[in-house]
C-alpha positions as CSV (number, residue, x, y, z in Angstrom):
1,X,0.0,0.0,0.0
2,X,3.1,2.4,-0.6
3,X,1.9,3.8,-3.4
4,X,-1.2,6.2,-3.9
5,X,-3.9,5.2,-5.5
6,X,-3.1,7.8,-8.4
7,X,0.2,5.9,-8.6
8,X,-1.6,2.5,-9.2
9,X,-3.8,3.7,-11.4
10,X,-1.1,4.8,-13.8
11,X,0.9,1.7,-13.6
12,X,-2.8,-0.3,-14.2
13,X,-3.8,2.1,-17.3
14,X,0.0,1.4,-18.9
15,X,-0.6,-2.6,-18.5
16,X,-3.8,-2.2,-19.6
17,X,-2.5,0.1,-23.1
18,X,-0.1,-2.3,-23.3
19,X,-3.0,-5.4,-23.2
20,X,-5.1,-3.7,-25.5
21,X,-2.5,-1.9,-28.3
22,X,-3.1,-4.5,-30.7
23,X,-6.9,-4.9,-30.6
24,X,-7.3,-1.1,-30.6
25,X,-5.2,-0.2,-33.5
26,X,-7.0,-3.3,-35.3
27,X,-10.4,-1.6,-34.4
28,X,-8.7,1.5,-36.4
29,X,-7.8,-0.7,-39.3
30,X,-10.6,-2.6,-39.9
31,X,-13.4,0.2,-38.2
32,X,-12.3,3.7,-39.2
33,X,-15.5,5.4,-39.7
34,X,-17.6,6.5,-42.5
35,X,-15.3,8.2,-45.5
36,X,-15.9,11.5,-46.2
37,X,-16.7,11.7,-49.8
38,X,-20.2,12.1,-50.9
39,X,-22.5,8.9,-51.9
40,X,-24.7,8.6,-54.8
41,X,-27.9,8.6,-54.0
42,X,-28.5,5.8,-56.8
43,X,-26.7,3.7,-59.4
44,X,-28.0,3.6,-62.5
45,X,-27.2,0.8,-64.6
46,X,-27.3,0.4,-68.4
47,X,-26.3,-2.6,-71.2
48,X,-23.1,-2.1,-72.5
49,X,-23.8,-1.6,-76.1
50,X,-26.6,1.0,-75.2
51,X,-24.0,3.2,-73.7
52,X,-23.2,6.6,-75.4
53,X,-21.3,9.6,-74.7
54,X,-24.5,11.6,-74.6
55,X,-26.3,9.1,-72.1
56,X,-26.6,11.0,-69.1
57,X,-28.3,14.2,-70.5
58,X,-30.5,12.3,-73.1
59,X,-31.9,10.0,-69.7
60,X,-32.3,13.7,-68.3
61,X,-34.1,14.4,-70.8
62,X,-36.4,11.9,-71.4
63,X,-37.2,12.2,-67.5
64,X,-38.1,16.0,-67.6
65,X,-40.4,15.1,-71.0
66,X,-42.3,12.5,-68.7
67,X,-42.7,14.9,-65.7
68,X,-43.8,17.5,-68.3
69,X,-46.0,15.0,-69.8
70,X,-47.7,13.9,-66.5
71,X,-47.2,17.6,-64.8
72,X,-50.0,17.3,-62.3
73,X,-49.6,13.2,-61.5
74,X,-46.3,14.6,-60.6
75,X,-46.3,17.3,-58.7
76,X,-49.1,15.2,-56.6
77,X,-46.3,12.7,-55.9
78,X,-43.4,15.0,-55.3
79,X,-45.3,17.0,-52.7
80,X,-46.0,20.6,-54.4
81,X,-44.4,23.0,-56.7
82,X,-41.1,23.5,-54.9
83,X,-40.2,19.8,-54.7
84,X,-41.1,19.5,-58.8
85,X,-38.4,22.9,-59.6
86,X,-36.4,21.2,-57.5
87,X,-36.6,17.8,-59.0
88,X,-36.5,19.4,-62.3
89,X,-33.6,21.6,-61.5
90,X,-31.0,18.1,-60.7
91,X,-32.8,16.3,-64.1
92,X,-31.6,19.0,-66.1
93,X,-27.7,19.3,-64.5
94,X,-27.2,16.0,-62.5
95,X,-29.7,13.1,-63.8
96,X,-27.4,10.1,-63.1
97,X,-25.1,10.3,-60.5
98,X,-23.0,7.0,-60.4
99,X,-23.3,5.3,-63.8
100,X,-22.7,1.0,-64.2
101,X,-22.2,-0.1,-67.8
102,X,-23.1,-3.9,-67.8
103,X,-21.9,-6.1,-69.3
104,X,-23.2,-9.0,-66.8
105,X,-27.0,-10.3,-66.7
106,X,-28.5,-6.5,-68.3
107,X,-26.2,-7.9,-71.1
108,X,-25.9,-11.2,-71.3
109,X,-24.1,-13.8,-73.2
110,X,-23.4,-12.6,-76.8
111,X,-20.0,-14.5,-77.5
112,X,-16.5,-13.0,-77.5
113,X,-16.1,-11.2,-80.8
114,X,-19.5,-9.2,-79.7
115,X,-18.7,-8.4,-76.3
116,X,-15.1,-7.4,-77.3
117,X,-16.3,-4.9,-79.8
118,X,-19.0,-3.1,-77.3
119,X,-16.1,-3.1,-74.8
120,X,-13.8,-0.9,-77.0
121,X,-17.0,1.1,-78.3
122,X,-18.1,1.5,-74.4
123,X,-14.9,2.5,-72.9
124,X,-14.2,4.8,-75.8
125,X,-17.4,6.7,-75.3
126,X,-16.5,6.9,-71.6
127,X,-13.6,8.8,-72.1
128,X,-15.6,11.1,-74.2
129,X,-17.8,11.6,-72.2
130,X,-15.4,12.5,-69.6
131,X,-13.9,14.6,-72.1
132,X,-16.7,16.5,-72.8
133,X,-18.3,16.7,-69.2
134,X,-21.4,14.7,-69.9
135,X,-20.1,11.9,-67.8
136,X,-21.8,11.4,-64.6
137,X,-20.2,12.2,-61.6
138,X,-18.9,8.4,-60.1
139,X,-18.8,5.9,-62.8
140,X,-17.8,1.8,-63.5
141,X,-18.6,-1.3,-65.1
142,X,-20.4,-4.5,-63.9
143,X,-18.2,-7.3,-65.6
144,X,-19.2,-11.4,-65.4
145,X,-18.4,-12.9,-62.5
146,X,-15.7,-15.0,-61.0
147,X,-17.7,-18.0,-60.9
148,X,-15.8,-20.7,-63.4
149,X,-18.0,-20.6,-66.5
150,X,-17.6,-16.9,-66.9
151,X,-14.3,-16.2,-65.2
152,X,-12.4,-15.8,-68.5
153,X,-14.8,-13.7,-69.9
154,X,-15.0,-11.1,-67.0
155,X,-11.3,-10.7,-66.6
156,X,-11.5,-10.3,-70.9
157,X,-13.9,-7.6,-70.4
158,X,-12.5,-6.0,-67.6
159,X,-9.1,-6.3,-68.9
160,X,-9.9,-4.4,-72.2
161,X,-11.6,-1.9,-70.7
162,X,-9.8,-0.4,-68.6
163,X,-6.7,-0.1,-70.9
164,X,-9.1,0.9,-73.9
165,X,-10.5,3.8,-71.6
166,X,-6.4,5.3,-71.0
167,X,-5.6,4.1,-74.8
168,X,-8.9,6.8,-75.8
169,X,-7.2,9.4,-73.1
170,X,-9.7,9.0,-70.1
171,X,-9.0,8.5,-66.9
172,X,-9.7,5.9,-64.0
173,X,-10.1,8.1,-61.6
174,X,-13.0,7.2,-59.3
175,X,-13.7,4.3,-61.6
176,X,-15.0,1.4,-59.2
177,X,-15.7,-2.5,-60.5
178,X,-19.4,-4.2,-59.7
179,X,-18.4,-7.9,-58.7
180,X,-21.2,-9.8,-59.1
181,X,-22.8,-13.1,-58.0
182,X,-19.9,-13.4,-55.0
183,X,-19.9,-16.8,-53.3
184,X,-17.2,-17.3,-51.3
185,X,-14.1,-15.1,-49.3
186,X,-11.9,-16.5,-52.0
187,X,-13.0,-14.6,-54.7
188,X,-12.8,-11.3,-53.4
189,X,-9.2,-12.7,-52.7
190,X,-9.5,-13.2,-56.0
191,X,-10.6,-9.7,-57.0
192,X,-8.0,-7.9,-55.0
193,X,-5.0,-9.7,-56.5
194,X,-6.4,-8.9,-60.1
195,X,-6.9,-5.7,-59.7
196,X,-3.5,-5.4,-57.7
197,X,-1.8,-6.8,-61.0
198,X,-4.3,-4.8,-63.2
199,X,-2.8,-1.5,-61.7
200,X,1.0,-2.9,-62.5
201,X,0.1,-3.5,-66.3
202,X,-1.7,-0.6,-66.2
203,X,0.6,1.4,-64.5
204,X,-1.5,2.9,-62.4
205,X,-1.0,3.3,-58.1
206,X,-1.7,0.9,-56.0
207,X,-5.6,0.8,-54.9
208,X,-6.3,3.1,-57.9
209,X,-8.6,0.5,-59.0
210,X,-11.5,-0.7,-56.2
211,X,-14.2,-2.5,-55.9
212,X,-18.4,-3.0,-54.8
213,X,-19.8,-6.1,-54.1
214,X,-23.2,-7.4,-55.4
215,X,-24.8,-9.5,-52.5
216,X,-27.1,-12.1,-54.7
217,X,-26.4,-15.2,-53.2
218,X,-27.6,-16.4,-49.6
219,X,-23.8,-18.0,-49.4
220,X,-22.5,-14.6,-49.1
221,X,-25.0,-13.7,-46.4
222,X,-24.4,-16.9,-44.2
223,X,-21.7,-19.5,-44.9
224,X,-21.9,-23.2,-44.3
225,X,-20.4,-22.5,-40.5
226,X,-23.2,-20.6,-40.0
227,X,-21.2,-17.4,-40.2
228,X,-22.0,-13.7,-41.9
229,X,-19.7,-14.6,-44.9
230,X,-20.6,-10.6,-45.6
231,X,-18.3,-9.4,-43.0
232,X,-15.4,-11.7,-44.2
233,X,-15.6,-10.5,-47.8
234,X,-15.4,-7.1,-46.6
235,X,-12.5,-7.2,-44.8
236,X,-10.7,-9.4,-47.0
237,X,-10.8,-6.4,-50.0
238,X,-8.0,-5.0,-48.5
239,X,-9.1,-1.4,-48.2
240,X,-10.5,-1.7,-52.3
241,X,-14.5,-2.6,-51.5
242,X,-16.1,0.8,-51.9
243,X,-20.1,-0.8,-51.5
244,X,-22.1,-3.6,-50.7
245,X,-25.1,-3.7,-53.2
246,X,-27.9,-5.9,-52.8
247,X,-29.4,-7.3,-55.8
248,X,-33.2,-8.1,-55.2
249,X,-33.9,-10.8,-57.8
250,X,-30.7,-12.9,-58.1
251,X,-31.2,-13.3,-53.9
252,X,-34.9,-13.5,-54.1
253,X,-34.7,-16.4,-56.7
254,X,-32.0,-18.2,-54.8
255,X,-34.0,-18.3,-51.7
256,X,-37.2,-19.6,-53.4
257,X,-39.1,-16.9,-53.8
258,X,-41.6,-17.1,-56.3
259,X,-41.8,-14.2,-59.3
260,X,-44.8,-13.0,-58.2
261,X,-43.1,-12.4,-54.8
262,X,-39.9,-10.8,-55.6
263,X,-39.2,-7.8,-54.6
264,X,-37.2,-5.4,-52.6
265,X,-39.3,-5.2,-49.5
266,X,-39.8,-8.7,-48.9
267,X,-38.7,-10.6,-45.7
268,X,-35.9,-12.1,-47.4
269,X,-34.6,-8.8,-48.7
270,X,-34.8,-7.5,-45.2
271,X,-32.7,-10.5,-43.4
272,X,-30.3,-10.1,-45.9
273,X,-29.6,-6.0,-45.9
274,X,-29.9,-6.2,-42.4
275,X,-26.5,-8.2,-42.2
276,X,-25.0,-6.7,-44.7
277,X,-26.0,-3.3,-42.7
278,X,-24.1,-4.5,-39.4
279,X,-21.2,-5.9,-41.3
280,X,-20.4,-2.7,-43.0
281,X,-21.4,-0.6,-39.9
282,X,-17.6,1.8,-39.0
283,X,-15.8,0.3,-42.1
284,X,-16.6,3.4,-44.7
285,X,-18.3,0.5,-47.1
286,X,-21.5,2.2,-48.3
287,X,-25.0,0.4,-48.8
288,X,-26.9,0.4,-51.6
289,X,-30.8,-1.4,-51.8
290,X,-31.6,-3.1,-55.1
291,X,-34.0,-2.1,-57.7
292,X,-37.8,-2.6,-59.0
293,X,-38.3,-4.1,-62.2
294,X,-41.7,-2.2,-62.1
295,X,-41.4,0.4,-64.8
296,X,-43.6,3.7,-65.1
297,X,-44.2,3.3,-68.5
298,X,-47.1,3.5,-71.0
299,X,-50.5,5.1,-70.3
300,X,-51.2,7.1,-67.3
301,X,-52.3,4.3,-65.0
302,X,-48.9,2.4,-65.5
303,X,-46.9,5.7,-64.7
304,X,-48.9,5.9,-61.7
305,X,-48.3,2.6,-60.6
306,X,-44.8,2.7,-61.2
307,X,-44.2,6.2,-59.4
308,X,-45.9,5.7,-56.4
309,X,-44.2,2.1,-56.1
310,X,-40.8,3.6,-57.2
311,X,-41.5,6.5,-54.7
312,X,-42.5,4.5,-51.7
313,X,-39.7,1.9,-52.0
314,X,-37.1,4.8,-52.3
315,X,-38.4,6.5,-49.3
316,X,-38.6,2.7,-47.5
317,X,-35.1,2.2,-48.1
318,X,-34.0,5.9,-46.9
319,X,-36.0,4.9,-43.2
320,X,-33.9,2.0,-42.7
321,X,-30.5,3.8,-43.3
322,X,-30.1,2.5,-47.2
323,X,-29.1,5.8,-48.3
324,X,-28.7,4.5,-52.3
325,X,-30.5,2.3,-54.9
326,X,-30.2,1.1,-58.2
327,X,-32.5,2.9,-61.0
328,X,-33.1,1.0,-64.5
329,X,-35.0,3.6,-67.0
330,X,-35.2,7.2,-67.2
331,X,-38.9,6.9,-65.4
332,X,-37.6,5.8,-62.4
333,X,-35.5,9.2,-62.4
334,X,-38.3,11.9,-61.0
335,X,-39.4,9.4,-58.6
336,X,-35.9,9.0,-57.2
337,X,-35.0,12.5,-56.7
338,X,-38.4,13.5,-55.5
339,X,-39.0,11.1,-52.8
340,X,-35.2,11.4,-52.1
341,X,-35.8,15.2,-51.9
342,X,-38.5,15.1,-49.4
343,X,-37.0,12.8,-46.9
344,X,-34.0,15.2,-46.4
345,X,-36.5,18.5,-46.4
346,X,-38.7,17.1,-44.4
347,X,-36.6,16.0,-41.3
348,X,-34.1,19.1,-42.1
349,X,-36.2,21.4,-39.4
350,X,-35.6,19.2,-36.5
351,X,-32.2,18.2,-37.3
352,X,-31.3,21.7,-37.1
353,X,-33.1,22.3,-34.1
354,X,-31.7,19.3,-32.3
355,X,-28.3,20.3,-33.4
356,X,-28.4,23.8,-32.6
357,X,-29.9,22.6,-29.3
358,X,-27.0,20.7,-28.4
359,X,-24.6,23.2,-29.1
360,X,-26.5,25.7,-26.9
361,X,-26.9,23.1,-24.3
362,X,-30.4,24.6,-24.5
363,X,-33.3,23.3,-22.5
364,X,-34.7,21.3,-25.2
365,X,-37.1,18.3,-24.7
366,X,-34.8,16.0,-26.5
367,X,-31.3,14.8,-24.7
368,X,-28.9,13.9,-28.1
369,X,-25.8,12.2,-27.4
370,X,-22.9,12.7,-29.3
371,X,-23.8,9.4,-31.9
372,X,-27.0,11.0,-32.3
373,X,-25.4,14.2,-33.3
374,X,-23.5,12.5,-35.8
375,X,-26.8,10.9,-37.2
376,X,-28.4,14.7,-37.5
377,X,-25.6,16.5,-39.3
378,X,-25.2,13.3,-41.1
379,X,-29.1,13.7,-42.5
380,X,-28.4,17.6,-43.4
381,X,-24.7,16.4,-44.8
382,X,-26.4,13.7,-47.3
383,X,-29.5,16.5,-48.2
384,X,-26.4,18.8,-49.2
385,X,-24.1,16.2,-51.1
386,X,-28.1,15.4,-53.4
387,X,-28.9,18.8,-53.7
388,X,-31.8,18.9,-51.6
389,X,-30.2,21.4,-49.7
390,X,-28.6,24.4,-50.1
391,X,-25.3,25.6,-48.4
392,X,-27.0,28.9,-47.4
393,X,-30.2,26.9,-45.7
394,X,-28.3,24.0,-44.2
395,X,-25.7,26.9,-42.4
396,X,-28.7,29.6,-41.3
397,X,-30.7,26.5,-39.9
398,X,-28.1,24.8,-37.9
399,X,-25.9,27.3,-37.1
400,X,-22.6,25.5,-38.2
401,X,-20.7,25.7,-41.3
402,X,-20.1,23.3,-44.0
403,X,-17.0,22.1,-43.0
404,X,-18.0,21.4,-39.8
405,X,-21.1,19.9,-40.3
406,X,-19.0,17.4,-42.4
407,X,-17.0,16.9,-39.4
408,X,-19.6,16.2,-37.2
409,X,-21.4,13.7,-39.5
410,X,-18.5,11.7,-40.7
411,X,-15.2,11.6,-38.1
412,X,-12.6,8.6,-38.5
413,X,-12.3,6.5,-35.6
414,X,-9.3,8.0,-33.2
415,X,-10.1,11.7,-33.9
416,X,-12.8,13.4,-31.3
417,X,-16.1,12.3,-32.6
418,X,-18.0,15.6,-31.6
419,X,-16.3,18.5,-31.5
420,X,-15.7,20.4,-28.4
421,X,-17.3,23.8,-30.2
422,X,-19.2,24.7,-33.1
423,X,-18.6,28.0,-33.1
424,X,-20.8,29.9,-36.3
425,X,-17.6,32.3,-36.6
426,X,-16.7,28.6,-38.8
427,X,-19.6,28.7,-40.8
């Protein structure tokens, strides 16, 4: 008892720093928070030898001509006049923001001399496109998978493009790979050393070239062990898997689901994104939900099926923290930014409040803790990033800058997750 209890606890915390170095910087590694770069609200994806140059604005296009068409169905579903200039405004400048040219089942199996021909034509017109700014903001391709009787044929596809896209003077920046059909650790293995030895040929730097994968088979949801398979895969991409992406019908129809039942809201769908949501949770791996197959196309009845469906899955998927989706047709466009549009306006009052409560310390009904602060400025954060917010509103409402907001919403693991002030002289 000759030493104070000060002392004691000093030589207890050092054993225990010593104990617990190794688990805490792997926590770092494999946990290091959300990154901070924005995330597309959608993926659209197109077949390879529909691809242009002019893609993006012509889908923009064709959206606003349908909301034009169906003004007053529209503005019913969008909420009012301010949510349709709104929606019209992003068609017009921003109608696709992360773009997957297929080459996988929207494709399909056309033989070699085919698929090596759209390949070249595809990845030329990329680099135009980025040439000539009409390329949309995050781009990629979905190749065949790594299973055995298309192996050859993905790497093919994936090989040619990529150099064709550098040969035509484009650029791989941002340019992320949709693995598809993933069954087993292995191949994500698999993946990393191919693109690793991709980026030598190439001569690009290492982890210029990264990777999503598409969760479609219950084996990557659960392996024979009865593990989450999910969380393996992910952490065996060695810091190259950007996203997990769900794909509703592949999993559906591999679980038994009849046709009739497929979709993105059934019970199966749910299971599944619900592991693959607490396997990516602190890892920066974004989500993304799956698609409809429901089109709102022909006469007004079928688009107003298709909206409202298209709407109310969007917004479903938002509630439960799937923050992207994948969009098939130009149709599906004014329903994606609308409903997308209204879940960040609409809970953009009281995230403000609450966050300008807390950094008053104010008496306010509602105790946030510093997670739940994250949440808020993350809501306002991803409003900004889609355009559903302005700079000037999300600033005046809160009370904190842009910067900081940013800060709050997204910190890496081993820097202060709140900070101490949020003073508006940073605004």
């Amino acid at each position: 008892m000759g030493d104070t209890a000060a002392d004691t606890a000093a030589a207890l915390a050092d054993r225990l720093d010593d104990l617990l170095a190794d688990a805490e910087a792997a926590l770092v590694d494999g946990y290091p928070g959300d990154t901070a770069s924005r995330q597309p609200v959608h993926t659209v994806y197109v077949p390879a030898d529909r691809f242009r140059p002019d893609l993006a604005p012509v889908w923009g296009s064709t959206a606003l001509a349908l909301v034009d068409e169906h003004a007053e169905l529209f503005a019913g579903i969008a909420g009012g006049d301010d949510l349709v200039s709104r929606v019209r405004a992003k068609l017009a400048a921003e109608p696709i923001e992360d773009l997957r040219i297929d080459f996988e089942d929207g494709y399909g199996d056309r033989g070699d001399e085919v698929e090596d021909a759209d390949v070249l034509a595809a990845a030329t017109s990329l680099a135009t496109a980025t040439a000539e700014g009409t390329a949309p903001p995050y781009r990629g391709i979905r190749f065949k998978s790594l299973e055995a009787p298309t192996r050859r044929r993905g790497v093919r596809t994936l090989t040619m493009f990529t150099a064709q896209v550098l040969e035509a003077g484009g650029t791989l920046d941002g340019f992320v790979v949709t693995l598809p059909k993933v069954t087993s650790v292995d191949q994500v293995e698999a993946m990393v050393e191919l693109t690793g030895r991709l980026e030598d040929w190439l001569g690009l730097g290492a982890g210029h070239l990264r990777f999503e994968l598409q969760i479609e088979t219950p084996q990557s949801i659960l392996g024979p062990d009865g593990t989450a398979l999910v969380a393996r895969m992910l952490h065996a991409g060695a810091g190259r898997v950007t996203g997990l992406h769900y794909g509703t019908y592949d999993y559906s129809a591999f679980c038994g689901i009849s046709a009739h039942h497929q979709s993105m809201e059934h019970p199966v769908a749910d299971h599944a994104k619900l592991v693959m949501q607490a396997a990516a949770a602190g890892t920066g791996v974004r989500l993304s939900d799956g698609s409809t197959n429901i089109l709102p196309v022909g006469d007004e009845a079928a688009v107003r099926r298709g909206w409202e469906l298209h709407a109310r899955l969007v917004r479903r998927s938002l509630e439960r923290g799937y923050y992207q989706g994948w969009d098939l047709h130009p149709a599906q466009l004014p329903t994606r930014f609308a409903a997308t549009y209204a879940f960040y306006r609409e809970g953009l009052d009281a995230a403000a409040r609450r966050l300008r409560d807390y950094h008053r310390q104010s008496g306010s009904s509602v105790m946030d803790e510093p997670a739940t602060v994250r949440a808020l400025a993350d809501h306002v954060v991803r409003g900004l990033d889609c355009g559903a917010v302005t700079a000037a509103e999300a600033e005046e409402d809160t009370g904190v800058g842009v910067a900081r907001l940013s800060e709050l919403a997204r910190p890496r693991r081993g820097h202060r997750q709140v900070p101490a002030d949020l003073d508006q002289e940073e605004a």
